[in-house]
BALOBA-1460 file (C-alpha; in Angstrom, 3 decimals):
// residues 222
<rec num="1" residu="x" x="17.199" y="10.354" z="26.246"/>
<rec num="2" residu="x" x="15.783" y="12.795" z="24.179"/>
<rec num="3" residu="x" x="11.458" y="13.093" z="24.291"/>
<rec num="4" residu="x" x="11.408" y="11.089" z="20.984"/>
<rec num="5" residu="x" x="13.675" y="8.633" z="22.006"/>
<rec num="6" residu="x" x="11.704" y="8.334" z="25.065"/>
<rec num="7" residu="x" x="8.811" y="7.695" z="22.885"/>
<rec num="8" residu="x" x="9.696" y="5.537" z="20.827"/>
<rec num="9" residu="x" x="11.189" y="2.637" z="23.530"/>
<rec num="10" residu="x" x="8.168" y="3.445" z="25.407"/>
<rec num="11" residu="x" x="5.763" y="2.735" z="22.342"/>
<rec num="12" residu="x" x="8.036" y="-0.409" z="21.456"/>
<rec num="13" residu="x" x="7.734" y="-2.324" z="24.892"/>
<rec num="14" residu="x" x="3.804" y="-1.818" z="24.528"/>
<rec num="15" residu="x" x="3.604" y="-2.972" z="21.428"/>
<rec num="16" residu="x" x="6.026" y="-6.361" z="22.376"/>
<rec num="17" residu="x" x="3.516" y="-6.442" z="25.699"/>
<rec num="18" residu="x" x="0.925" y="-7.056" z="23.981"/>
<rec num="19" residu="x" x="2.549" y="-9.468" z="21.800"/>
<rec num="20" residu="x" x="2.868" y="-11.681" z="23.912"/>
<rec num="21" residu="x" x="6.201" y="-14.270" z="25.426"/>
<rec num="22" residu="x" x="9.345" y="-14.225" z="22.755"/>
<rec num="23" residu="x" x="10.614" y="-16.972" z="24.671"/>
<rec num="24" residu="x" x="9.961" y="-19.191" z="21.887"/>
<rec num="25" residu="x" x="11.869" y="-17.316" z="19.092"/>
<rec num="26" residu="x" x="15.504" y="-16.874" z="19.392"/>
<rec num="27" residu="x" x="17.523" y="-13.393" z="19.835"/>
<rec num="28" residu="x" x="18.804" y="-14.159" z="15.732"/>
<rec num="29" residu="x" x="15.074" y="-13.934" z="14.140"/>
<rec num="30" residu="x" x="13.681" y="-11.142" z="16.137"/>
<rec num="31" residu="x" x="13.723" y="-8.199" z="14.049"/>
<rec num="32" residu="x" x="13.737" y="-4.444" z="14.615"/>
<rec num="33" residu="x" x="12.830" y="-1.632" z="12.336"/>
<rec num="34" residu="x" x="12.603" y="2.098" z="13.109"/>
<rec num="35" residu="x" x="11.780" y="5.196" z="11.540"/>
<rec num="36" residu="x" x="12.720" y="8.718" z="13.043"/>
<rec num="37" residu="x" x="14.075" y="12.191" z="12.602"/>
<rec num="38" residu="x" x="17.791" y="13.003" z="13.551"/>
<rec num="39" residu="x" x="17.118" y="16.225" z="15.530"/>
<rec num="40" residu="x" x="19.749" y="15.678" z="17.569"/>
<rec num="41" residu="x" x="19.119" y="16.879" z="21.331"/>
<rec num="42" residu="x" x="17.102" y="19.011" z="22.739"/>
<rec num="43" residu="x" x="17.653" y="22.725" z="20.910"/>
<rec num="44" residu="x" x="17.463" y="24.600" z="24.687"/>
<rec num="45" residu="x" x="20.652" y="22.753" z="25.829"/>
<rec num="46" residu="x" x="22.352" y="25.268" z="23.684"/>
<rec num="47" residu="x" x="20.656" y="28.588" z="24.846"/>
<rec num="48" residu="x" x="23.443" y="28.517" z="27.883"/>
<rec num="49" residu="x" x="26.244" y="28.382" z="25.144"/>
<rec num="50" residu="x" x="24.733" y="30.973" z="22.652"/>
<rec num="51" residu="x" x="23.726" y="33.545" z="25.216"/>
<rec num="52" residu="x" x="27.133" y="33.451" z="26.266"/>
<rec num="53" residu="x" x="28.380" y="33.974" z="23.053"/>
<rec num="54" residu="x" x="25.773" y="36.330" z="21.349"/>
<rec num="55" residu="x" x="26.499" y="40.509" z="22.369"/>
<rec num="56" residu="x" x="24.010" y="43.177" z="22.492"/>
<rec num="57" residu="x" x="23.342" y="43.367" z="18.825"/>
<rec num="58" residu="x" x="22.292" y="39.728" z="18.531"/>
<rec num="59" residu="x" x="25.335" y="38.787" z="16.717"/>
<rec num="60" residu="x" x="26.947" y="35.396" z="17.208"/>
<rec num="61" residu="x" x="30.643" y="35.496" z="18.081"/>
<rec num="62" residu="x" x="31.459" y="32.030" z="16.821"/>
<rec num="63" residu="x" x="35.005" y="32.142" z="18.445"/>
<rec num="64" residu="x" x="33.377" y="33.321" z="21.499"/>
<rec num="65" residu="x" x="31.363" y="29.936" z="20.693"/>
<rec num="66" residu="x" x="34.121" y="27.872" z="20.845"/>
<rec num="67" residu="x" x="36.232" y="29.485" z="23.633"/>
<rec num="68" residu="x" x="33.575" y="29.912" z="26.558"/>
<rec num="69" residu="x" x="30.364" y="28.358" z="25.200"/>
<rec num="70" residu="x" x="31.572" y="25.006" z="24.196"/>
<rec num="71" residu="x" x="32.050" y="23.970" z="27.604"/>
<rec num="72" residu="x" x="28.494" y="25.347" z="28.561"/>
<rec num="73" residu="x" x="26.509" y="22.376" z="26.549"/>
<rec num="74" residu="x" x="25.928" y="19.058" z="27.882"/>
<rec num="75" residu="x" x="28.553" y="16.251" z="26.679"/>
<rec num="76" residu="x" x="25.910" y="14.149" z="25.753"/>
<rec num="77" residu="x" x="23.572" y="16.764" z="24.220"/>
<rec num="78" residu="x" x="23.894" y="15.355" z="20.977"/>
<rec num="79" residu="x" x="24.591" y="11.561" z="21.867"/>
<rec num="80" residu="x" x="21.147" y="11.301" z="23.667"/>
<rec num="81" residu="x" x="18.986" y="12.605" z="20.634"/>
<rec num="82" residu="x" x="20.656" y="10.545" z="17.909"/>
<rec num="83" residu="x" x="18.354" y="8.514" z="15.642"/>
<rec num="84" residu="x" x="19.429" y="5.150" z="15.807"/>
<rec num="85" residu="x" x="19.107" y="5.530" z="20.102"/>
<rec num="86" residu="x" x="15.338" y="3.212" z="20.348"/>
<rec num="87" residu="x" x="16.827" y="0.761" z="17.859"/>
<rec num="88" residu="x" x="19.757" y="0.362" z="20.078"/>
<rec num="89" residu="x" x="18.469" y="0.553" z="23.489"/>
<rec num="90" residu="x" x="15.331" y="-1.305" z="22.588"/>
<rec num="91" residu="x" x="16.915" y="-4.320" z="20.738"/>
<rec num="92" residu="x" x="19.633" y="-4.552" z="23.703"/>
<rec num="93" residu="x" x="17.132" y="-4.302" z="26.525"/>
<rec num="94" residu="x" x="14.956" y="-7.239" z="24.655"/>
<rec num="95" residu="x" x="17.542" y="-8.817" z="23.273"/>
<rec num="96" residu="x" x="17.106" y="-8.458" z="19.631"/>
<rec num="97" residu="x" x="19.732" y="-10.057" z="17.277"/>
<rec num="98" residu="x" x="18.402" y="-10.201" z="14.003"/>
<rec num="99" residu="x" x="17.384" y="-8.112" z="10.958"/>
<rec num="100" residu="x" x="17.465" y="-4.345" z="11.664"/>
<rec num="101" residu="x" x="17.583" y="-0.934" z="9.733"/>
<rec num="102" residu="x" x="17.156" y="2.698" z="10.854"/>
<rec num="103" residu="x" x="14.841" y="4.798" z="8.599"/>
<rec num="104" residu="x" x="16.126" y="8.450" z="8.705"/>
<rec num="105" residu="x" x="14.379" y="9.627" z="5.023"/>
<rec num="106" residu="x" x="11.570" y="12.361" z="6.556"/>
<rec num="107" residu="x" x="8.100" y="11.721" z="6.790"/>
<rec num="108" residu="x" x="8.199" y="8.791" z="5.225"/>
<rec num="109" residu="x" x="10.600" y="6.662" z="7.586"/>
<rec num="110" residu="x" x="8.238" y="5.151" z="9.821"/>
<rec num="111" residu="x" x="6.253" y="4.144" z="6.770"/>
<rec num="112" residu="x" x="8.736" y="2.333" z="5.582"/>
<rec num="113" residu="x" x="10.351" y="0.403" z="8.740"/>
<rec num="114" residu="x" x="6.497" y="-0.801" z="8.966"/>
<rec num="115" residu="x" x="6.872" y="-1.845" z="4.861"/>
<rec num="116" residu="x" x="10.154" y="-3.457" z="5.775"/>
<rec num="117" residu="x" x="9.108" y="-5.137" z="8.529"/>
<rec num="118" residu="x" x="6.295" y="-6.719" z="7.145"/>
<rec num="119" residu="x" x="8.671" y="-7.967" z="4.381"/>
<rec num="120" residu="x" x="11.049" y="-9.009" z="6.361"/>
<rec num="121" residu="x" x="8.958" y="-12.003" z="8.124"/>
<rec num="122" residu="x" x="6.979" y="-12.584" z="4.602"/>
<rec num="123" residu="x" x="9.959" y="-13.066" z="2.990"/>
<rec num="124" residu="x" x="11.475" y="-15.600" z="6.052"/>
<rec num="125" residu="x" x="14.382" y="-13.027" z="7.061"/>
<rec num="126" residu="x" x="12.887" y="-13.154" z="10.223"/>
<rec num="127" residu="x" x="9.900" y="-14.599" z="12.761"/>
<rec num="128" residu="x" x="9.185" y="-11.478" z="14.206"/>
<rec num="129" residu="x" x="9.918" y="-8.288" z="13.924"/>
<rec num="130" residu="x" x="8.696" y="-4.860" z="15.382"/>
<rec num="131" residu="x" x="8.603" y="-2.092" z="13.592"/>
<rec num="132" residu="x" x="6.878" y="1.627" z="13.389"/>
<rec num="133" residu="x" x="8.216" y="5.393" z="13.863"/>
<rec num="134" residu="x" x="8.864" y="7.889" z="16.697"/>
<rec num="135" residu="x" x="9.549" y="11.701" z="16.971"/>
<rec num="136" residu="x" x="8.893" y="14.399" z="18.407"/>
<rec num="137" residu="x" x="8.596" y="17.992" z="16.749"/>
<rec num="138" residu="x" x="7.680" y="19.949" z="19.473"/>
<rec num="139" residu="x" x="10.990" y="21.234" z="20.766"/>
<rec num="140" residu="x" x="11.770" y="22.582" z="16.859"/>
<rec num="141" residu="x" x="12.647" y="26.295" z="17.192"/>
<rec num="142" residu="x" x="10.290" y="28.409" z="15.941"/>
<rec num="143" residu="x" x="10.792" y="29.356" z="12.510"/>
<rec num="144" residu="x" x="11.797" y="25.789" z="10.951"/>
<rec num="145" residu="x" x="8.226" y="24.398" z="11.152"/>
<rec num="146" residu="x" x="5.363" y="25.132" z="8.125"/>
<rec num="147" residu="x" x="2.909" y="23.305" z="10.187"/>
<rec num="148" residu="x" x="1.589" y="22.682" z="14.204"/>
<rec num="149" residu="x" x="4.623" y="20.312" z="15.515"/>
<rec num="150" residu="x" x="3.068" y="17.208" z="17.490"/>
<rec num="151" residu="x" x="4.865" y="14.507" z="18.959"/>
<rec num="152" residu="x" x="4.437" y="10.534" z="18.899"/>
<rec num="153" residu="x" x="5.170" y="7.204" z="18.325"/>
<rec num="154" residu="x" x="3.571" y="3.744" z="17.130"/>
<rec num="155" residu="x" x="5.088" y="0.457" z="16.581"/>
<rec num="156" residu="x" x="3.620" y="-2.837" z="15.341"/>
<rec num="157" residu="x" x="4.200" y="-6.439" z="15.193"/>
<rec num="158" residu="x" x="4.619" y="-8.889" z="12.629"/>
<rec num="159" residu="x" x="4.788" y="-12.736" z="13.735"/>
<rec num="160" residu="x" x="5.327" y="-15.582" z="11.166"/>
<rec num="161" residu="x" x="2.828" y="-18.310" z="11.046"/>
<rec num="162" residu="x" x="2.477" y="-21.463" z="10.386"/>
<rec num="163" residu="x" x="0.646" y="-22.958" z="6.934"/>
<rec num="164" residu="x" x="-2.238" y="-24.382" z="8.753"/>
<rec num="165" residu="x" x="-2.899" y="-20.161" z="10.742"/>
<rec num="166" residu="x" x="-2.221" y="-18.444" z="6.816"/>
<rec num="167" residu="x" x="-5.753" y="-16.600" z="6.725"/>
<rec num="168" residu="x" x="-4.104" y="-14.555" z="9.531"/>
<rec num="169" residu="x" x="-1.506" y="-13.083" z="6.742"/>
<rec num="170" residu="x" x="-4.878" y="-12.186" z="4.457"/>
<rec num="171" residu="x" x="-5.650" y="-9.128" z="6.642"/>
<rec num="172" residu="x" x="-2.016" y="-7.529" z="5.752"/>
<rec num="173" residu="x" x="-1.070" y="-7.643" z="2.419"/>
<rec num="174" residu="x" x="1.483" y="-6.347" z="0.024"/>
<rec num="175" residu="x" x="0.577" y="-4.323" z="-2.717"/>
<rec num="176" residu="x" x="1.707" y="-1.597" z="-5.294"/>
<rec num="177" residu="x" x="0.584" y="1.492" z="-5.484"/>
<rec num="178" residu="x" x="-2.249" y="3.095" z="-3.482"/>
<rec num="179" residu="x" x="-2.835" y="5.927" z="-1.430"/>
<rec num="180" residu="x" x="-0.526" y="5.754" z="1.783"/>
<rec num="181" residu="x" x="-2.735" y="7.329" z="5.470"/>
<rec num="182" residu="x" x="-1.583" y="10.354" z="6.444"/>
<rec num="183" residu="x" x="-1.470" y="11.962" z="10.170"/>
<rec num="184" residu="x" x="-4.386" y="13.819" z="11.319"/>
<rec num="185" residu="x" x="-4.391" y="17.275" z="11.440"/>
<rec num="186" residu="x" x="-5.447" y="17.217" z="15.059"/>
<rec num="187" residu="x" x="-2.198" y="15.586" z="16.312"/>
<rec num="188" residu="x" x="-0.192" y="18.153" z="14.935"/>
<rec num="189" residu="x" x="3.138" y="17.011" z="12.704"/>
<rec num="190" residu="x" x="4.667" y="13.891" z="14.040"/>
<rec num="191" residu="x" x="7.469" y="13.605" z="11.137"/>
<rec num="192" residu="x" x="8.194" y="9.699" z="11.071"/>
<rec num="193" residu="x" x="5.811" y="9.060" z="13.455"/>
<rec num="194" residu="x" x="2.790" y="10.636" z="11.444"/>
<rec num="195" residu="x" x="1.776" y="7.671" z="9.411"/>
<rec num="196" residu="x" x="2.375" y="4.909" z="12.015"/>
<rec num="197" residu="x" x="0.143" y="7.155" z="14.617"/>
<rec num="198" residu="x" x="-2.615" y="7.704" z="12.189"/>
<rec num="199" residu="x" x="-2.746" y="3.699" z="10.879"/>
<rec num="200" residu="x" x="-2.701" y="2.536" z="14.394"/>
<rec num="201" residu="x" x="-5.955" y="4.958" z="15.015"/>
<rec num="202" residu="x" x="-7.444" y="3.997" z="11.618"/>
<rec num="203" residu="x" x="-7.207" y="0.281" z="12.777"/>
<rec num="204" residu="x" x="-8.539" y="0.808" z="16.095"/>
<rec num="205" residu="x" x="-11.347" y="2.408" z="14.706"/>
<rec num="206" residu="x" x="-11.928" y="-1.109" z="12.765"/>
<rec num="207" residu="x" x="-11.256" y="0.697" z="9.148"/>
<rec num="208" residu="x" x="-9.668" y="-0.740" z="6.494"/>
<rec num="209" residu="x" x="-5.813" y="1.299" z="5.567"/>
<rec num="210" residu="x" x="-3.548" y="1.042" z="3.161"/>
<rec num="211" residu="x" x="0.163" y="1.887" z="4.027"/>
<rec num="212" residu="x" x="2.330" y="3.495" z="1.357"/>
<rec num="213" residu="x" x="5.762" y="5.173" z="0.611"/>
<rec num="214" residu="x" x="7.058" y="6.602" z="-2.556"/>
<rec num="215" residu="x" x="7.755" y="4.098" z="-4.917"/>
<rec num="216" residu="x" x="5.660" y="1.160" z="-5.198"/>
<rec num="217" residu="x" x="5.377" y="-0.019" z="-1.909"/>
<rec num="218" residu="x" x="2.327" y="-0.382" z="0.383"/>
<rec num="219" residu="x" x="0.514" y="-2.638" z="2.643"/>
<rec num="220" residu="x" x="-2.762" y="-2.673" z="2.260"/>
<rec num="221" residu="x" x="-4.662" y="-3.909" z="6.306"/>
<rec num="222" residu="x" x="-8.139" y="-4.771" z="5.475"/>
């Protein structure tokens, strides 16, 4: 797995920890969400294949590429970095059968699988559902960044209620408009994980957030 995959099922099993047994909601109405970058695999798997293939004036045979580098990079370099890997692996390893999506739309994607999650067990699509965002910039050759890459994940969890437990639904709401958190600087750029990480620390500081993505959509957690 690639470090943001890693991440992400890492930051998905805590967050289903501390959520407690699903024994009493079935595989069919536990829903996943998950927003993340496709970077692919790690960029340094393919030093072996390019060095091979570059000559002494830096120039990239791309034949060269083909006919001795190819063989040089890992089969799976690409396979273990693709975006959709913690929505597979995670709804597999806890069994997962309902609603899912795979947000791959930039700094906004973890944003929204949080949005879509919540609206997902509001609107009775599902009983639960987990849902935030995961990368990891930090292995982004130099040169395709415009700001301190950072690396994390967050992921939260929605559970319906029942009628008589409905004040519980008053602290997340959903709203239009609004102005949506954004990561702190001091974490560097996270990508899709940037404003799951910085609502998770907003809330644990015991401050009120609101949650949005272009387009009217928030959630406002008071």
């Amino acid at each position: 797995m690639s470090r943001s995959v890693k991440l992400g099922v890492a930051a998905l099993r805590m967050a289903l920890d501390e959520a407690g047994s699903l024994n009493s909601i079935a595989p069919s109405s536990r829903g996943m969400m998950v927003g993340t970058t496709p970077l692919g695999g790690d960029a340094k798997d393919l030093l072996p294949a390019l060095d091979v293939a570059t000559d002494e004036q830096g120039n990239l045979d791309m034949d060269r590429f083909a006919r001795e580098g190819r063989q040089l990079i890992h089969p799976l370099w690409l396979v273990k970095g693709l975006s959709n890997n913690v929505l597979g692996l995670g709804s597999a390893f806890h069994d997962f059968r309902g609603v899912n999506a795979n947000y791959c739309s930039g700094d906004d994607s973890g944003a929204r699988a949080v949005i879509e999650g919540y609206l997902a067990v509001a609107e009775g699509r599902a009983d639960l559902v987990v849902c935030g965002g995961t990368d990891s910039m930090i292995a982004v050759p130099d040169g395709m960044m415009t700001s301190e890459p950072g690396e994390g994940a967050a992921f939260f969890v929605f559970r319906s209620v029942s009628d008589g437990d409905s004040e519980h639904l008053s602290a997340v709401r959903y709203g239009a408009g609004g102005r949506g958190v954004e990561a702190e600087k001091c974490l560097g750029a996270m990508g899709a994980a940037g404003r799951p990480v910085a609502l998770a620390r907003t809330l644990l500081r015991g401050e009120s957030a609101v949650l949005g993505v272009e387009g009217p959509m928030a959630l406002h957690f008071a």
